[in-house]
N, C-alpha and C positions, 0 to 999 in steps of 0.2 A: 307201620303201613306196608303190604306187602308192593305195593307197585313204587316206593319211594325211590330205590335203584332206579330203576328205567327213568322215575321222573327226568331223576337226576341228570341224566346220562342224555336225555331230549333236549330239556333246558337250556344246559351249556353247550351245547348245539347250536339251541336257538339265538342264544346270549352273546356267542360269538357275531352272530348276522350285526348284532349292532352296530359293531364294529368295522362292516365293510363298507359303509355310507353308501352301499345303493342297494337297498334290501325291501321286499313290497311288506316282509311283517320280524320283528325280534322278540325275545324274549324277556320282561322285564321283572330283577328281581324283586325289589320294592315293591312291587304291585301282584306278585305271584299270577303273571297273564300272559298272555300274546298280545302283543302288541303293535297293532299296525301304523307303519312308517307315515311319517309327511308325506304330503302331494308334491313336495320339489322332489324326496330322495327317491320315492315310487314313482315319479316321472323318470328320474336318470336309471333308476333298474330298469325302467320298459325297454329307454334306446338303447341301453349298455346291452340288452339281452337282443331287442330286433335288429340293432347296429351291427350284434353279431355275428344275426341270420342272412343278412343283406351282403356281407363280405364273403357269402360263399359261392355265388357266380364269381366275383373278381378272382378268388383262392381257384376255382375251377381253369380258368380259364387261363391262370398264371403259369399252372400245371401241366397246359393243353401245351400252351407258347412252348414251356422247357421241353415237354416231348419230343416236339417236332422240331424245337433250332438246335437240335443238331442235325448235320447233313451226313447223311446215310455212308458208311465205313467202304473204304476202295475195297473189291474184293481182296479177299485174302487176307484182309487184315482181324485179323482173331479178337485180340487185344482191344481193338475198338467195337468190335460184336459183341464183347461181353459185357465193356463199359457199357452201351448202348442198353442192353437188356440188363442192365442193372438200376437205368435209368426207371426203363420201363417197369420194373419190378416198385419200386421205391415210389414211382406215381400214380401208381395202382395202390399201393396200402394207403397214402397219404387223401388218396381223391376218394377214397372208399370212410375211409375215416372221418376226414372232414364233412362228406357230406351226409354221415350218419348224424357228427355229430350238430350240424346244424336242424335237420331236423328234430331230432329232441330238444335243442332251443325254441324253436318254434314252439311244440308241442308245450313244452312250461311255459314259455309266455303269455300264451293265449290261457292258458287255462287258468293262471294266477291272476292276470289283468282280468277275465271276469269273474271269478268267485273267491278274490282273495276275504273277504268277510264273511265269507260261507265255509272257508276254512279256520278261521279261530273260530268261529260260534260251535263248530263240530266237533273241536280239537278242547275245547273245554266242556262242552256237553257229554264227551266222554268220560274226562278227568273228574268232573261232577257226579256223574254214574256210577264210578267206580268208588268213590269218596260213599256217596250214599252207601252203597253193598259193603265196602268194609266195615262203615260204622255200624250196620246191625247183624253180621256177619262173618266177619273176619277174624275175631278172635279168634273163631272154631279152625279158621284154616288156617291162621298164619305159621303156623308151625307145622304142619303136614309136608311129607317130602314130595308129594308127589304134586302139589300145588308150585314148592319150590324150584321143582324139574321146569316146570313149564314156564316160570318167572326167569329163570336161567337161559333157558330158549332164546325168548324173547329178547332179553337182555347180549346174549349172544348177539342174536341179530345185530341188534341196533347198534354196538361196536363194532363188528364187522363191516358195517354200512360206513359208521365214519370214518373209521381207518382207511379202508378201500378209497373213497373219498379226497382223504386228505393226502394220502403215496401219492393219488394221479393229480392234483395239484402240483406237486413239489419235481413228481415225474415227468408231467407229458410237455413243460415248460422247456426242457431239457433239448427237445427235438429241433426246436429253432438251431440250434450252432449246425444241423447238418445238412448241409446241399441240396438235400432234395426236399428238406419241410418246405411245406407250401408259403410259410408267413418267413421262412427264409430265404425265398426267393422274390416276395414283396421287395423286403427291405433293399436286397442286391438292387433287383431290377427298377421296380418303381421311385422307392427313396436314393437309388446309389448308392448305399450303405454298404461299407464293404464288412459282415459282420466281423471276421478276423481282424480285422484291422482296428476294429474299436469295440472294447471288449466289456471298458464300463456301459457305454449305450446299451449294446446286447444284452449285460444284466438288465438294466433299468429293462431294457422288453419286454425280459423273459419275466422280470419280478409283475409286468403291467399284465402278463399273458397270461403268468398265474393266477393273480387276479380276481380275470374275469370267471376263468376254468373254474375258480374255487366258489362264487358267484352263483354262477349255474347249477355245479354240483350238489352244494348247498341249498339249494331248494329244491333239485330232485328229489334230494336223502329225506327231506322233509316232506316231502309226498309220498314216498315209500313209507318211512313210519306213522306217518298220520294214517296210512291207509291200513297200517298194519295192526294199529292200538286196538281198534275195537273189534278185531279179530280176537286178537290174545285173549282182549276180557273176554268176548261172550265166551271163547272156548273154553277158559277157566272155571269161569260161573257155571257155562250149563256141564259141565262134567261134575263141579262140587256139588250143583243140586240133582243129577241124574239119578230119578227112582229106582227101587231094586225092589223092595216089597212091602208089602201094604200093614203095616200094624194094624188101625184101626180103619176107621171109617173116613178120617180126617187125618190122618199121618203115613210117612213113606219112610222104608229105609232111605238116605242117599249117601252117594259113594262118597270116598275120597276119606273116611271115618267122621262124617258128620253132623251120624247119629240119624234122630228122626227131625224127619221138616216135614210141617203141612203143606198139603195143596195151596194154601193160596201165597206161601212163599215160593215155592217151585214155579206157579205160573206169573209173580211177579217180577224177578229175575228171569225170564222167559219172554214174557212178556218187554219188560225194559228194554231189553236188546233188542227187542224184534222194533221197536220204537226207534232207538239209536238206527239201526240199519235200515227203517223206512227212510228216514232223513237223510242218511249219510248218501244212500244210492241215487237221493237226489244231488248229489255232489258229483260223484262219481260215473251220473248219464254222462255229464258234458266231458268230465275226465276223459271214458271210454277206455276202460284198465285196457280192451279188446287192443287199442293200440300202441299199447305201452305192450304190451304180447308181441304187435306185428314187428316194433323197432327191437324187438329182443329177437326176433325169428333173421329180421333184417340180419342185423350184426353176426351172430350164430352163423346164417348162412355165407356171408361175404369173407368172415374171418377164416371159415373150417377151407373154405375154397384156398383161401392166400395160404392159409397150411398145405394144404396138399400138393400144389402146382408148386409154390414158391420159395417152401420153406428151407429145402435142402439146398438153397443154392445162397437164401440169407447166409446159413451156416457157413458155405463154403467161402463167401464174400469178407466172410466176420462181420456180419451186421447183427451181432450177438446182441444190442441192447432194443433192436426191431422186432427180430423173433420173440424176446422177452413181452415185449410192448403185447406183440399181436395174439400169444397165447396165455399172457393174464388176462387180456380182455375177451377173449373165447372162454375160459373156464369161468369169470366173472360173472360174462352173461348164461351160462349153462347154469352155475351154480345160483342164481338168483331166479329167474326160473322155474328152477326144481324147489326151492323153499316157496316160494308161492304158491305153485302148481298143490303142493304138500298141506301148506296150512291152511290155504282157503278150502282145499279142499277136503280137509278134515273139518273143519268146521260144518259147512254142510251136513258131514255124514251125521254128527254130535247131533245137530240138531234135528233132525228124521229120526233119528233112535232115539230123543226123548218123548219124540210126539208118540212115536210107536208104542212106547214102554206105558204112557200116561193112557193110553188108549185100552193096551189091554192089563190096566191093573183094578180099570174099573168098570162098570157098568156101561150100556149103551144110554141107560136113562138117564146118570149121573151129571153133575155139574160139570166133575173133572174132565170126563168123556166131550162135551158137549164145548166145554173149551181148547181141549188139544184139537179138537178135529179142526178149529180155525188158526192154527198154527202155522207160518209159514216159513220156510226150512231161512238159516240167516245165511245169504249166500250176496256176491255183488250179481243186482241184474242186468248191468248193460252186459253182462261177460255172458248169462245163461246162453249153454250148458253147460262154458269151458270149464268152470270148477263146481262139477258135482261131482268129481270122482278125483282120487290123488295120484296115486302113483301110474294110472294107466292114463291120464291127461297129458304128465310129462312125458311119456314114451309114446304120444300122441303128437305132442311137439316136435318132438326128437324125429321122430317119421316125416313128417313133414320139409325138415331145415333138409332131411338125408335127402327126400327126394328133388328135392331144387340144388342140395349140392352135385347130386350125379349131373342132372340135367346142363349145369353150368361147364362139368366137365367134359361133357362129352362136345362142348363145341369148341 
């Protein structure tokens, strides 16, 4: 099976959720499905997730308190002017972060608490499509390289996601031991926890902070590659079957070496996808990828900012593991982005150049004619136009975060 890799590599993804007891779906081997959680443990992921989003006025507003008690440095005194603007520096990335990251909780709650069974029925209705295409098909490609390049891709992907994923688990728990994390300033101020002073507590926190983080994360990655799988296939399928020239009356070359396919498997495989992708975009209205874009432009712009203004003075502070923090997460979100920006929007292009090719390899009175011309290009439409193009989308993006990053600096 060519996509058995990735299953793999999803699965145990998924198979892990079971084991975080507040999960809204997991993966189960025995039964080879998704499977959706009880109504107790999918009640404790809603409040574990909105409980999240609700602690971020208190987290705001903790941050506001520390700003300001402290009382402004006697002149002259240097020493307390840089403390001070070190404070400031450090509650600027922490209040910028947190409240990024609370909106993209929101953002997955909401959208998992209404279509979480409109995501297994899609997320197997793919793995079913693909199961179909291999069995009458796959022989011919399983061994071609340039099938394998693009399975590899993919596959790429999707450990790049969990990795990235599972560092910032283990990573951003880390931030609690220092002064200025916001959920470190809870525990001093609110609870009187003095964290230094009690160190097993502090883990037990950080292991509870992980957690949640791991939680959340967890079911983004799972929306990323749910959204990503039937990208991959149709882009696979419609290049295996992309016409090139006409033998007969009823036969095409098509690429990839595999040989000659009639028309009515070209437009069946064409057709299927475009099926898959009616339905799935009914998923993806409510999603609105558009703002899963905006919280990537969000981040982009506020991080590139704290780079420019802030970074050299991180540096000078020795806040070497904040800079670290604040520029894997600027190149994360640029580089995630840019594959998206990239694949969806090759997809599009794949599928316009097969309608085109089918159109002039035959007749205007033709069947084949008379069916491409109802073809419609496989793209997500809540996003139409953002990916109909690839590489000039992203440095469309790009344009855009620049020019809110100037604007920001110039006041």
């Amino acid at each position: 099976m060519m996509f058995s890799r990735i299953k793999r590599i999803v699965s145990l993804r998924l198979h892990i959720f079971k084991y975080c007891y507040c999960c809204p779906f997991y993966w189960d081997y025995s039964k080879d499905k998704l499977v959706l959680s009880g109504p107790k443990i999918f009640f404790g992921w809603g409040v574990l997730l909105y409980g999240s989003t609700f602690l971020i006025p208190l987290v705001l507003t903790m941050l506001y308190g520390h700003l300001n008690s402290n009382q402004l440095p006697e002149e002259g005194n240097c020493e307390l002017c840089e403390n001070e603007n070190g404070n400031q520096r450090l509650v600027l990335v922490f209040g910028t972060l947190v409240s990024l990251l609370g909106a993209g909780i929101l953002l997955v709650a909401l959208v998992i608490q209404e279509e979480r069974e409109y995501f297994r029925n899609i997320y197997h209705a793919t793995w079913n499509l693909i199961s179909r295409l291999e069995e009458r098909f796959g022989g011919q490609l399983e061994r071609n390289p340039e099938i394998q390049k693009s399975l590899n891709q993919y596959e790429y992907i999707c450990t790049y996601a969990c990795l990235s994923s599972t560092i910032l688990t283990f990573v951003f728990p880390l931030t609690i031991f220092h002064p200025a994390d916001p959920f470190h300033r809870i525990i001093e101020d609110v609870f009187g926890i003095t964290v230094s002073s009690f160190p097993k507590i502090t883990f037990l926190l950080g292991l509870a902070y992980g957690w949640v983080v791991f939680i959340v994360e967890n079911t983004a990655i799972f929306a990323i590659i749910s959204f990503l799988l039937p990208n991959f296939s149709s882009s696979i399928w419609i290049n295996a079957f992309m016409p090139q020239n006409v033998l007969n009356d009823n036969h095409y070359y098509a690429t990839l070496k595999l040989g000659a396919a009639s028309h009515h498997q070209i437009i069946f495989v064409y057709r299927s996808h475009q099926l898959l992708w009616t339905h799935y975009n009914a998923l993806i209205a409510k999603l609105r990828i558009s703002l899963h874009f905006a919280m990537l432009h969000v981040l982009v712009v506020a991080l590139t900012f704290i780079v420019i203004r802030y970074m050299g003075e991180f540096l000078r502070d020795g806040e070497y593991f904040f800079a670290f923090l604040i520029v894997s997460g600027l190149l994360s979100s640029i580089v995630t982005a840019k594959l998206e920006c990239k694949l969806i929007g090759k997809l599009v292009k794949d599928s316009v150049n097969m309608k085109e090719k089918l159109l002039k390899l035959s007749g205007r009175g033709g069947f084949v004619y008379k069916t491409a011309r109802s073809f419609l290009p496989h793209r997500a439409l809540s996003t139409y136009p953002f990916f109909v193009v690839t590489n000039e989308t992203f440095l469309e993006f790009l344009d855009i975060c620049v020019d809110h990053v100037v604007n920001l600096l110039l006041f």
